[in-house]
PAKOLMAR-102711 format. One record per atom (N, C-alpha, C, O): residue in three letters; x, y, z. Coordinates in steps of 0.001 Angstrom, whole numbers, plus 524288, in hexadecimal, padded with zeros to 5 digits. Example, Ala and Ser with C-alpha at 12.3 -4.5 7.8 and 13.67 -1.06 7.14 Angstrom:
% PAKOLMAR-102711
ALA833867E9C681E78
ALA8300C7EE6C81E78
ALA833907F31C81E78
ALA8379C7F30982111
SER832327F73681BA8
SER835667FBDC81BE4
SER832648001E81EBE
SER834618047281F67
This chain:
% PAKOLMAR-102711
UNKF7326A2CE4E7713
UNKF7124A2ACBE7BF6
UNKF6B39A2A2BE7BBC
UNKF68B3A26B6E7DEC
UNKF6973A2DE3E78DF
UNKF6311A2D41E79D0
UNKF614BA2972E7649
UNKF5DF8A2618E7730
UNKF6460A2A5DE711F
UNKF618FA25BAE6CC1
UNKF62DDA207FE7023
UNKF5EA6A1E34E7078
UNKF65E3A1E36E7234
UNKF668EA1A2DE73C0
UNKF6238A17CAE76C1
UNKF5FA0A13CEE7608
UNKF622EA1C20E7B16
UNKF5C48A1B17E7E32
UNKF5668A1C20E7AC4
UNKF5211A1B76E7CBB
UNKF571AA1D5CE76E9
UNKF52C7A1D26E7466
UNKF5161A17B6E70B1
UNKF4D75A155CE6F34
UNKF567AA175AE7045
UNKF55C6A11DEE6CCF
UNKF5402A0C7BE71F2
UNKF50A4A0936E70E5
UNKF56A4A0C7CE76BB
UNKF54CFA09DCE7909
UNKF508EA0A18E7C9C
UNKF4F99A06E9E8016
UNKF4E3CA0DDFE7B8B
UNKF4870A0FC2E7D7B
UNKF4584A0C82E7C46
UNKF434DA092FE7EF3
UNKF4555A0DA9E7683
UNKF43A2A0BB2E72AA
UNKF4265A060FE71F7
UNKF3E2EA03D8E7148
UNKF46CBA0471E724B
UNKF47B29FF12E7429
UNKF42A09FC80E7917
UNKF3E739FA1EE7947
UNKF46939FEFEE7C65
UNKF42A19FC73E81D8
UNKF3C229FE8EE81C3
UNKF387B9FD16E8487
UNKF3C3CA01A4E7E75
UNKF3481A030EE7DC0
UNKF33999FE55E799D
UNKF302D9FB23E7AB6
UNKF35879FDEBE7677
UNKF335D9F99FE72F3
UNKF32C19F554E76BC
UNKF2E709F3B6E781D
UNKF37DA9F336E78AB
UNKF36BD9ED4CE7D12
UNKF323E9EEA8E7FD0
UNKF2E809EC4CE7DED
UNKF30F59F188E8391
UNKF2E6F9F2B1E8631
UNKF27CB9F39CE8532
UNKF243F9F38AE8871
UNKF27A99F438E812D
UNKF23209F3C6E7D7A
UNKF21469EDE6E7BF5
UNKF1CC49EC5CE7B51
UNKF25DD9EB25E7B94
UNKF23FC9E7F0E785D
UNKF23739E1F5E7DB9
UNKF20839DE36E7D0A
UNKF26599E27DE81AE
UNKF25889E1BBE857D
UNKF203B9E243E8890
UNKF1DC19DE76E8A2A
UNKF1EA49E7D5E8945
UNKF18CD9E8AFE8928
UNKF13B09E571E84E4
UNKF0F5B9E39EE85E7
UNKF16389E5D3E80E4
UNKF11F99E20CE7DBA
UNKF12E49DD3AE7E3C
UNKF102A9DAE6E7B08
UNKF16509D950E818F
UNKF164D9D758E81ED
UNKF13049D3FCE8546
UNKF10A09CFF7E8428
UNKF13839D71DE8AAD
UNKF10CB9D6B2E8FE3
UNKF0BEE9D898E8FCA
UNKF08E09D7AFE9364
UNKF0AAD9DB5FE8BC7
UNKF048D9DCE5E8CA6
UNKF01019DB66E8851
UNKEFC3E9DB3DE88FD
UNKF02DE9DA78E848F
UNKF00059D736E818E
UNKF02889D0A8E8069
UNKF06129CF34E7D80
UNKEFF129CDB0E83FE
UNKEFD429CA6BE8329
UNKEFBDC9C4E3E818B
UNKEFDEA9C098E823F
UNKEF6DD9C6DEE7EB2
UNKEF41E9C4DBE7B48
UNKEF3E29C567E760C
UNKEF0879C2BEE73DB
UNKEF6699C7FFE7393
UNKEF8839C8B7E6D4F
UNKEFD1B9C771E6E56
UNKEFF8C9C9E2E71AF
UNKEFF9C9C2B8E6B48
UNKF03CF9C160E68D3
UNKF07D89C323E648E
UNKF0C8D9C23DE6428
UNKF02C49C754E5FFA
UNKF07BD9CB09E5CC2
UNKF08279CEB5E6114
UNKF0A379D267E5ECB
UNKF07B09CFDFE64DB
UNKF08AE9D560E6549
UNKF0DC09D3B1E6A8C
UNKF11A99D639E6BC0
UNKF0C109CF57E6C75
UNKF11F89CD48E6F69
UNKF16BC9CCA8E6BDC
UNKF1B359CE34E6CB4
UNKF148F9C9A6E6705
UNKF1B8C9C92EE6341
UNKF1AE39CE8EE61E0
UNKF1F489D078E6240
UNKF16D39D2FAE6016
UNKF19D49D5F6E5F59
UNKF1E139DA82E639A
UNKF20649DE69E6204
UNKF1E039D887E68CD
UNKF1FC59DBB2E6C18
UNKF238D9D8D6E6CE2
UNKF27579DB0AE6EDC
UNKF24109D2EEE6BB5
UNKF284F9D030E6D06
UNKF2BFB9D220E67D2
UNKF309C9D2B7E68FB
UNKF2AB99D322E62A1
UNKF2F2B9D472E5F76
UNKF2EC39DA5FE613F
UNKF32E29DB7BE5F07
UNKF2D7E9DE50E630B
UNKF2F0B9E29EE63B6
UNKF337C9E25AE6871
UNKF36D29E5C1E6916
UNKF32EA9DDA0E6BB0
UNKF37389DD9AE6FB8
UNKF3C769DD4CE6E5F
UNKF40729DF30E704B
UNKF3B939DA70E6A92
UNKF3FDD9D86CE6775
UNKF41B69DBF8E6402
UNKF45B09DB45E6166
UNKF3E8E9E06CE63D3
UNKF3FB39E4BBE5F60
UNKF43149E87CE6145
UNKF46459EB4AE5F05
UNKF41DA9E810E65B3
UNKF43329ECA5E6C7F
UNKF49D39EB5FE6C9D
UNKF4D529EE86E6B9F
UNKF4A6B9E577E6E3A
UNKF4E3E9E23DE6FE7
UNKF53A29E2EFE6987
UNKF58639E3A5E699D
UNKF51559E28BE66C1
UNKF54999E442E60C9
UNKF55FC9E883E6049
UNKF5A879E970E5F01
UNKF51F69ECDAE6148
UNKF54389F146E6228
UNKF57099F294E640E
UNKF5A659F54EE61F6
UNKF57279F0DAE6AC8
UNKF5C649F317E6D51
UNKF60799F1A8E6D52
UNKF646B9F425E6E7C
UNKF5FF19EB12E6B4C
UNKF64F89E960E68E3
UNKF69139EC22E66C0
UNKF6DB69EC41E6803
UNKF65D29EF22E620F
UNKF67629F1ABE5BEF
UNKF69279F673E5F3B
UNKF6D7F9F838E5E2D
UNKF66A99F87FE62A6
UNKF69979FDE1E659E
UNKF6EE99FE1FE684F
UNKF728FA012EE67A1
UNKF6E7A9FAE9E6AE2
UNKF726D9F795E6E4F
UNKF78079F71CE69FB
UNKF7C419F966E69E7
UNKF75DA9F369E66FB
UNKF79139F1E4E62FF
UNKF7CCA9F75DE600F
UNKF81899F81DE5FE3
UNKF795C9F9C5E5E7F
UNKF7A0F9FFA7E5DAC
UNKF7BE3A02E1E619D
UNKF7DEFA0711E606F
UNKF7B93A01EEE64CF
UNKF7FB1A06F6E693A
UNKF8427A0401E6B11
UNKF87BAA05C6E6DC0
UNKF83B69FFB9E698B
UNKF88F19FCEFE6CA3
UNKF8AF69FBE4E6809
UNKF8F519F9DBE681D
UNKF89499FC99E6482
UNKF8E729FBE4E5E2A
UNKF8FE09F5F1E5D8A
UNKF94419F44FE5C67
UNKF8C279F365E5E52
UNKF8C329EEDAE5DF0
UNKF86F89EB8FE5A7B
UNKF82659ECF0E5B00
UNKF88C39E6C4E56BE
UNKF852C9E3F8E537E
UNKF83949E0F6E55F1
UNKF7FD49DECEE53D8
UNKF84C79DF25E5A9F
UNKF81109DA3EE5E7A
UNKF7CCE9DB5CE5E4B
UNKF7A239D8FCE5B12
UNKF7ABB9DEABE6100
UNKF73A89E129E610A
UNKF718A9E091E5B15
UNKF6D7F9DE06E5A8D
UNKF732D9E206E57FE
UNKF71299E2BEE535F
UNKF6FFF9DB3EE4F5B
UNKF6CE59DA38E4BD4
UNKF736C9D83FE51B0
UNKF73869D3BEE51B7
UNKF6E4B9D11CE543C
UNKF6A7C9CEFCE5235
UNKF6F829D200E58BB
UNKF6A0E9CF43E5BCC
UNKF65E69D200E5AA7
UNKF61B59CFAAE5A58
UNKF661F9D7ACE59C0
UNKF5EEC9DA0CE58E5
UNKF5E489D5DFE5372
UNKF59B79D472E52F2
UNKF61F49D3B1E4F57
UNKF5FC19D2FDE4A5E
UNKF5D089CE13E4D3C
UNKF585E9CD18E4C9D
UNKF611D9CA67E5125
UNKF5F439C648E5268
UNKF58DB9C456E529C
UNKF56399C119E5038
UNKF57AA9C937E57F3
UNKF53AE9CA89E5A26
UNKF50059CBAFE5767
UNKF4BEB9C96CE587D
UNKF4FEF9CF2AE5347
UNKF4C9B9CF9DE4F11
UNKF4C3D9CB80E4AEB
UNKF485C9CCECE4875
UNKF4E479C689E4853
UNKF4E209C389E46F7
UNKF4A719BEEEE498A
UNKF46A69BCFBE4751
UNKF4C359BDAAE4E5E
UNKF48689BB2EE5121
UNKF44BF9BD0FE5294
UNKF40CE9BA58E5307
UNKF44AC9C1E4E53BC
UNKF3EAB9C398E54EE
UNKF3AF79C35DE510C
UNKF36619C20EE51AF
UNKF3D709C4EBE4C2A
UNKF3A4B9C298E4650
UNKF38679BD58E4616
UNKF33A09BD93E4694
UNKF39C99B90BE459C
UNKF3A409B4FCE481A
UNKF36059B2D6E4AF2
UNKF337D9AF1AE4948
UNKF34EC9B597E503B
UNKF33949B38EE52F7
UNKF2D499B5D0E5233
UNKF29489B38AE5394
UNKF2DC59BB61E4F5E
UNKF274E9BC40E4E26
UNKF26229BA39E4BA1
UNKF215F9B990E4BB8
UNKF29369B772E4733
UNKF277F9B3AAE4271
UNKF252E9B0ECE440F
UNKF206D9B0C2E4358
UNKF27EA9AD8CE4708
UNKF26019A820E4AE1
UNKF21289AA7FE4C4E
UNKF1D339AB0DE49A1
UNKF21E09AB8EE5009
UNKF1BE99AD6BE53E2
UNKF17519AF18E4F76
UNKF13CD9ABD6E4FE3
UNKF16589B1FAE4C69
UNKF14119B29BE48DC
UNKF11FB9AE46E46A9
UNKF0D319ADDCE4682
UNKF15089AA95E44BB
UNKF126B9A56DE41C0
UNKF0F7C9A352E466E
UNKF0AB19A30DE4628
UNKF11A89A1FEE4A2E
UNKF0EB99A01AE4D10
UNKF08739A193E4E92
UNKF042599F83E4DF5
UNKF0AA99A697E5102
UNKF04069AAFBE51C1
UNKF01299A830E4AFC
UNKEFE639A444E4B3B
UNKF01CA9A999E4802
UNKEFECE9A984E431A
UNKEFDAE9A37FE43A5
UNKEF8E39A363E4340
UNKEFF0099F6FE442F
UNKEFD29999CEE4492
UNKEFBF199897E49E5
UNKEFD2E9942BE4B53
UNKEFA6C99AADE4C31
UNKEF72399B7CE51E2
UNKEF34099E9AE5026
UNKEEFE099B4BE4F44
UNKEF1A49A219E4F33
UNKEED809A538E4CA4
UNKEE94A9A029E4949
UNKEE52299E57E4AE2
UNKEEC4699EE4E4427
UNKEEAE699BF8E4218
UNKEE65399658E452D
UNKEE1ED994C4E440B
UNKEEB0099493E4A10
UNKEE5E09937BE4B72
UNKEE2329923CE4F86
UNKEDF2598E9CE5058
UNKEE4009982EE52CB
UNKEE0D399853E57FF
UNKEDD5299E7DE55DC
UNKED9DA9A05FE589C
UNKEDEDD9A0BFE5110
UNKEDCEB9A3CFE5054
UNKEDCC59A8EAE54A0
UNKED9569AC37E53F1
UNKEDFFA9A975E586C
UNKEE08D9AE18E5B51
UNKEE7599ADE1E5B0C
UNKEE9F49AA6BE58F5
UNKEE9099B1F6E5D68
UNKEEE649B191E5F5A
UNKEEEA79B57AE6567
UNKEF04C9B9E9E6648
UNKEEC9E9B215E682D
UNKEEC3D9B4D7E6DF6
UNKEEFE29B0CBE7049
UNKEF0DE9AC63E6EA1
UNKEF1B99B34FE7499
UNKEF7779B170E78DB
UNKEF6B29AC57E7C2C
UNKEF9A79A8A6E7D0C
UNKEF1D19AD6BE7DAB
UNKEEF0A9AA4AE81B0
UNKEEDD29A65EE800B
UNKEED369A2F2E835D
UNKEECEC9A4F1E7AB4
UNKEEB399A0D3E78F8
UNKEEF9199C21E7532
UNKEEEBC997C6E7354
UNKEF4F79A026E755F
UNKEF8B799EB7E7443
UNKEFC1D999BAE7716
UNKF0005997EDE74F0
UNKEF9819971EE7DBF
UNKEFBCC992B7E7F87
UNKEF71198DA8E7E97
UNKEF6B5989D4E817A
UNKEF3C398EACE7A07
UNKEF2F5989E5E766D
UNKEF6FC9882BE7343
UNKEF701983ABE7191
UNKEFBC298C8AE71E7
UNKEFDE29888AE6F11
UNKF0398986D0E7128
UNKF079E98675E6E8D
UNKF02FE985FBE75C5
UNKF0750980E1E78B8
UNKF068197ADAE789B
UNKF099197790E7A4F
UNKF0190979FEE7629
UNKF00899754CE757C
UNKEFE0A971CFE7865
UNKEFD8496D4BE76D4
């Protein structure tokens, strides 16, 4: 009974964290994807718990999902940041709706 609630403690402190870095920072962009893949890290986890107390491979299916695309999607974002750098030479938030065109 307790490991269970510990595992999903666990869980909801990670979201909740990364949620917080979300909303309070900003103006840095790694530090938003990195709270956006920790959400996603949160969300896999409890999958995999879930999955695991209910004796079932569904959860364990979608966390791979979830973690696949979340790979993915920092890739993406990454190239981008790095050829935005390149050539506005900052990577601040605010200055990020120059590039809508």
């Amino acid at each position: 009974m307790y490991e269970q609630l510990n595992y999903l403690s666990i869980s909801t402190l990670l979201f909740l964290i990364s949620v917080v870095g979300i909303c309070l920072n900003q103006r840095n962009i790694l530090i938003m994807l990195m709270s956006l893949e920790m959400m996603f890290l949160a969300v896999s986890f409890n999958l995999i718990f879930s999955s695991i107390l209910l004796d079932d491979i569904v959860g364990q299916i979608f966390s791979l999902l979830i973690l696949t695309v979340a790979a993915a999607e920092s890739s993406i974002g990454l190239a981008i940041l790095v050829i935005y750098y390149r050539i506005r030479n900052t990577i601040t938030v605010e200055l990020l709706t120059l590039m809508s065109g």
